[in-house]
N, C-alpha and C positions, 0 to 999 in steps of 0.2 A: 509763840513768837512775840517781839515786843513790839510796842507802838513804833509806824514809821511815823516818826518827825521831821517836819523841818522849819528850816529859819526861815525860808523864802517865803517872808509871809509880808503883809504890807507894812503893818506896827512892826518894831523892831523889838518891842518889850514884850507880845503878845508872841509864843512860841504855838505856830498852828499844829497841832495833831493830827494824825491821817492813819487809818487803818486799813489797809486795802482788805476787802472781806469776798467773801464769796459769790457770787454769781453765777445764772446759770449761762449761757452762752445761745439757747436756741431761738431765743427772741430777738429775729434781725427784721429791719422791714423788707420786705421782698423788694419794695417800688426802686431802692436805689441800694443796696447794700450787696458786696459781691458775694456771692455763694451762698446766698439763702435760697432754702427751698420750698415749696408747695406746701412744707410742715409746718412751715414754720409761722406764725401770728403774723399782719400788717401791723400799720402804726396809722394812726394817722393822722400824720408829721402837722399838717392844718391847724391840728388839736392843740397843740402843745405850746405851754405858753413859756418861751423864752425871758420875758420881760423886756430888761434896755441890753441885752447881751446880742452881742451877733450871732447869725446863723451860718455864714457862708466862713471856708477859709478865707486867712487872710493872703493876699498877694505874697509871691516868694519874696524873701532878703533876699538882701544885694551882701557886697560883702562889707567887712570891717576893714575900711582904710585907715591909714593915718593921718586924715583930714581931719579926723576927727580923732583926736588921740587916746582922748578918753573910751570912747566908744571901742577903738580898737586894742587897747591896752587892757579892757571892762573881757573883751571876748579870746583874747590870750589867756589872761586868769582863769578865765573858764574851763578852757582847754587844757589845762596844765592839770586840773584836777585830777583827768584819766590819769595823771603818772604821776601823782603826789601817794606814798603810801597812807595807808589807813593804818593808824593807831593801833587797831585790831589783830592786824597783821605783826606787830610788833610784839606786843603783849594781848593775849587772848581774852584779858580781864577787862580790858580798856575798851569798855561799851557806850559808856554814859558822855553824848557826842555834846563839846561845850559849843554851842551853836553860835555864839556870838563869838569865836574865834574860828569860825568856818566860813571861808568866804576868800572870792576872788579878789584879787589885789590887783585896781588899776591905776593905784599912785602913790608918792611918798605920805599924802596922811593918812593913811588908812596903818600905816604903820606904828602910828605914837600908842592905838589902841590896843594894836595887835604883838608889839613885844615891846617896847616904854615911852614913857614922853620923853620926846626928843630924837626920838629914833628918824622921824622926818627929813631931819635938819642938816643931817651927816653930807658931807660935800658929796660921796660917793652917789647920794641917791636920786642927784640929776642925773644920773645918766640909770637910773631905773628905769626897765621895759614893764616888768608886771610881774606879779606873780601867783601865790593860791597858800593858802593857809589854812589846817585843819587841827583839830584837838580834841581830845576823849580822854576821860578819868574812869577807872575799876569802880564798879558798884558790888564788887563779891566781899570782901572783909574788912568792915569800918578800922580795923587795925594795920591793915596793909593796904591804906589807899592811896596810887599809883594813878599818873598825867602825866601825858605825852603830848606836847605841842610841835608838829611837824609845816614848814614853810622852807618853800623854796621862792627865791629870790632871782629874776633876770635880770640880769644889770647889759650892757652892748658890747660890754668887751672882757675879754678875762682879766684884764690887766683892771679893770673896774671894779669888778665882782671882790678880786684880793681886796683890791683897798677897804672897799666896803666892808669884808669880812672883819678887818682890823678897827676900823672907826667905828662899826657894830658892837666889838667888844669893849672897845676902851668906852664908848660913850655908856654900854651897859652898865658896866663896873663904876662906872660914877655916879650913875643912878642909883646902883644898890646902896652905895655908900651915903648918899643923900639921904638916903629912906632910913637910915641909921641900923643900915647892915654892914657886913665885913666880909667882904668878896673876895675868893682866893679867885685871881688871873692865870691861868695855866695852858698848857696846851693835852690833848688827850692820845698819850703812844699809842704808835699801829694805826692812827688813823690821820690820813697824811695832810696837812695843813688844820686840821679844828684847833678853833683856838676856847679855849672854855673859861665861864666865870661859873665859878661854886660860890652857893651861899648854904646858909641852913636856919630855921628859925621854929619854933613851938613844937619840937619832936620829927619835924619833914626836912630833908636834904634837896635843895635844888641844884641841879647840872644843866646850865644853857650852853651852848656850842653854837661856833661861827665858823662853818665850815667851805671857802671858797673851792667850787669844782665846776673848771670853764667858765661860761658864763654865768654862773651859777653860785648863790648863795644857800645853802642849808642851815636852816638853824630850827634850832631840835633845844625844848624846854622839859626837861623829864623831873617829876617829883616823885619823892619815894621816901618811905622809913628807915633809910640807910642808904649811903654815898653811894654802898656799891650798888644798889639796885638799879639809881639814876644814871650809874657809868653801863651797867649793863644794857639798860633800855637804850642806853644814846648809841654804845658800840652795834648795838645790832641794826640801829634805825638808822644811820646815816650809808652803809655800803648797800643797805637794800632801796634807800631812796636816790643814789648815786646810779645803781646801775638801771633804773625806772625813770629817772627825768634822762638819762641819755636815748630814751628810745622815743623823746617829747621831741613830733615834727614842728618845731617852732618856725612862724616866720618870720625870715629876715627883713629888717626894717633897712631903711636905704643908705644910715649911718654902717650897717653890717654889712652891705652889700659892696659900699665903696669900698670897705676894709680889707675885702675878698678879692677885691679888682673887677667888680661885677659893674653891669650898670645901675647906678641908683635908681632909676627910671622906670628900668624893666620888674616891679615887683607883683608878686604874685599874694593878694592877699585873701585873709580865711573868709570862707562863707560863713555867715550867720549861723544860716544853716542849711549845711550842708546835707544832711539826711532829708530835709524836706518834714518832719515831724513838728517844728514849733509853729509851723501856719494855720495849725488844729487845735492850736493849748488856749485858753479863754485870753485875752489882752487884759494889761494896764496900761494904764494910759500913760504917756510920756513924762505928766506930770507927778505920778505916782513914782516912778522908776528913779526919779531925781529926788526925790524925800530923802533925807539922809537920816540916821541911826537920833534918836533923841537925845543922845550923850555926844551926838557930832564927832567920834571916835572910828565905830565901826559901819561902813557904807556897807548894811546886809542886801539892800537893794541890788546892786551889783551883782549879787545871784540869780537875778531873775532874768527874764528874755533869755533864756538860756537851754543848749541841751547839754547835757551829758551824757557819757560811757556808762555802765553800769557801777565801776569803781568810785567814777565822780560822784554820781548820784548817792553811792553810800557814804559818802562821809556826812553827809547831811541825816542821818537815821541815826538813830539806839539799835539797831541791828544792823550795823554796816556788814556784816556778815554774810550773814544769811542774805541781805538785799543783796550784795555785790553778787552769789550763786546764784538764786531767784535767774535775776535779771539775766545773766552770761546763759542758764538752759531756756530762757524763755527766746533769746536769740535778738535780746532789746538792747540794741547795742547803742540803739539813740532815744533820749528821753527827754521829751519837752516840759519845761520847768517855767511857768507864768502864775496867772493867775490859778490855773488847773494844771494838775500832769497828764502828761498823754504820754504812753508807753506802747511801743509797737510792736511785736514779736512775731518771730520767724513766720508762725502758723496760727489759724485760729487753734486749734487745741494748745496751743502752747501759751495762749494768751487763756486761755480760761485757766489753764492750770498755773499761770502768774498769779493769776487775782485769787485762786485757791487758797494757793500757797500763802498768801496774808490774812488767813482766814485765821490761820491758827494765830490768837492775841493773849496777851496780858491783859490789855481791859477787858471792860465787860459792857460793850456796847450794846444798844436796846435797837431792835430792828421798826422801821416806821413804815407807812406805807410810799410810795416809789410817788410820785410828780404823777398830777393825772395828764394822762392819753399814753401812760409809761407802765408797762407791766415790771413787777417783780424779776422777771429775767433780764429786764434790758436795762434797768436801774436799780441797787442794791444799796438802798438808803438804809443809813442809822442815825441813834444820836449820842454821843456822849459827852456824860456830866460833869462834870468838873466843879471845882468849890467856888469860882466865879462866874461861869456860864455854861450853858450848854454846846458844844460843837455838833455841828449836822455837817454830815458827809453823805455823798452819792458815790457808788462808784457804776461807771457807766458803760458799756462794752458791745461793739459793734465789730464784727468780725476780726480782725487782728489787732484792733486796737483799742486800749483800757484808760480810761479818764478817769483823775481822780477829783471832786469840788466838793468844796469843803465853806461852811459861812456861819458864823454865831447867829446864823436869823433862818429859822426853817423854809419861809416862804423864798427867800433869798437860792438857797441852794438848790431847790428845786427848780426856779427860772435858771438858775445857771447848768442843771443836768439835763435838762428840754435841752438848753443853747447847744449845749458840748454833743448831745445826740446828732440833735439835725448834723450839726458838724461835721461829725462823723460819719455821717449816710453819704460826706460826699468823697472821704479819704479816698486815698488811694489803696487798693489792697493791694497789687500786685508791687508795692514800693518796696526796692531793696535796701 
């Protein structure tokens, strides 16, 4: 299996690597962990040295209002991820996740980076709600290499979303033409409103689409060694992402509500979290969460404080795949995404056979010894190398539920898998 990755890391240029590896499962502490038995090793929890990391969960979220619009617009993107398709899905080659275009979208500039300068600026995109944006290129034949950038776009009214769709296009095709391309403007038969700019340049044919549906903007960037490949990718990824964001419980915001005949007043808005899993994932601090991308383009922070479906969580991976399967038989249907991951599944055997299952790697991690007061069973440290640094990872496992911490500083990741344990001694097992 391949390296899980992801962007949700603090540096924006620094892409963290993470291999969930193997573990054994029978080392819980009896003193506070549910369903451990008499066989099983103590801890002792005393021992372990956390460092500056907390020990206890955090207090539950409240929810995402739009008091704060950011905030709430930051955790719609998030949300919309379960029902943005994966790349993968499209084309089975389309592994290699471009991470710095994966990421929740909780305003007009996060757009200049994510399909062109200027995209921000378009009149329709005051009246943007949020959205989610992901992309993966084939790593199977340096001769047929193929990317697919899939984003969907909330605008508050459908009558919005059209406009958008049109000022998307025209401001793209001026952009190509600026960059001293030759953009054919068209629209794509059988697929009812996309309006499309083709370009082509060094042997690759690009097809982007602007495709208004409901509230809803699709736009879909396919490259390929031939027009028809990129028309192929696009006809097949926009009716499979049409009929996937319609089953997105989005919420109405109180401009949607009046629209409705509703009260503005009465709205009902998302939990944080709603599964109750991110009050176990290590914190950043608020100051960190607000660091934005060093190129001031892509806001990758915005992925964090977050959970996701299992679908979400794969687009952030080289094996969207196989994670998004993993995940759906492990029954992890929410996954908390911070400083650490925590992944909760159905059952404990179902979570030991999660963290298994990423046992099988492409690298070749080097196994270390586990955090002292911490056996081999209950922390599954490695290290790997890299041509710049070395990564240390823990992965950490207390009855149903699988932590992953990860830190360029060995001594570092070991305070932090002490942290994530205690933590965990005090989950909830019985949480649905």
């Amino acid at each position: 299996m391949k390296r899980w990755q992801s962007m949700v890391s603090m540096t924006a240029a620094v892409i963290v690597g993470t291999t969930l590896v193997s573990c054994s499962t029978d080392g819980e502490p009896t003193q506070t962990a549910a369903g451990s038995s008499s066989a099983e090793p103590t801890v002792d929890l005393a021992a372990l040295d956390p460092g500056p990391y907390p020990t206890e969960p955090r207090p539950e979220f409240g929810v995402a209002d739009d008091k704060d619009w950011n905030h709430f617009a930051r955790v719609e993107g998030q949300r919309m991820a379960q029902f943005t398709v994966l790349p993968v899905e499209v084309d089975p080659g389309l592994v290699d996740a471009a991470l710095q275009l994966t990421t929740p979208i909780p305003g007009p500039p996060s757009l200049d980076g994510l399909i062109y300068d200027g995209a921000s600026k378009i009149k329709a995109n005051g009246e943007l709600v949020s959205g989610f944006s992901t992309k993966a290129a084939s790593d199977d034949d340096p001769k047929n290499m193929r990317s697919l950038q899939i984003m969907v776009l909330r605008y508050f009214t459908p009558e919005t979303a059209q406009a958008a769709a049109g000022e998307l296009t025209d401001g793209f095709a001026q952009y190509a033409r600026q960059k001293g391309a030759n953009p054919v403007v068209g629209t794509l038969p059988g697929v009812n409103g996309a309006q499309t700019v083709a370009t082509s340049t060094g042997g690759s044919n690009y097809l982007h689409t602007f495709t208004p549906h409901g509230v809803y903007v699709i736009f879909t960037w396919a490259t390929a060694p031939s027009a028809q490949q990129a028309e192929a990718m696009t006809r097949k990824a926009i009716p499979l992402q049409e009929k996937l964001i319609d089953q997105f419980p989005r919420t109405l915001t109180a401009k949607e509500r009046r629209a409705r005949g509703l009260d503005p007043q009465n709205l009902e808005f998302p939990l944080e979290d709603q599964n109750k899993v991110l009050i176990y994932a290590l914190p950043h601090s608020d100051e960190e969460l607000s660091s934005a991308d060093p190129e001031g383009k892509v806001f990758v922070n915005h992925a964090l404080r977050a959970v996701y479906g299992p679908r979400g969580l794969a687009h952030f991976t080289t094996d969207s795949e196989n994670t998004f399967t993993i995940l759906k038989n492990a029954g992890s249907t929410a996954n908390a995404v911070e400083r650490s991951f925590v992944y909760r599944a159905d059952t404990d055997e179902k979570a030991k056979a999660l963290a298994d299952a990423y046992a099988e790697s492409d690298d070749d991690p080097v196994a270390i010894a586990p955090p002292p007061g911490l056996t081999e069973d209950q922390a599954h440290c490695t290290s790997i190398p890299s041509a710049s640094s070395t990564n240390y990872q823990c992965i950490v496992r207390v009855g149903r539920y699988v932590a992953d911490v990860h830190s360029n500083n060995k001594g570092d990741v070991y305070q932090q898998a002490s942290a994530q344990y205690l933590i965990l001694t005090k989950a909830d097992q019985n949480a649905k």
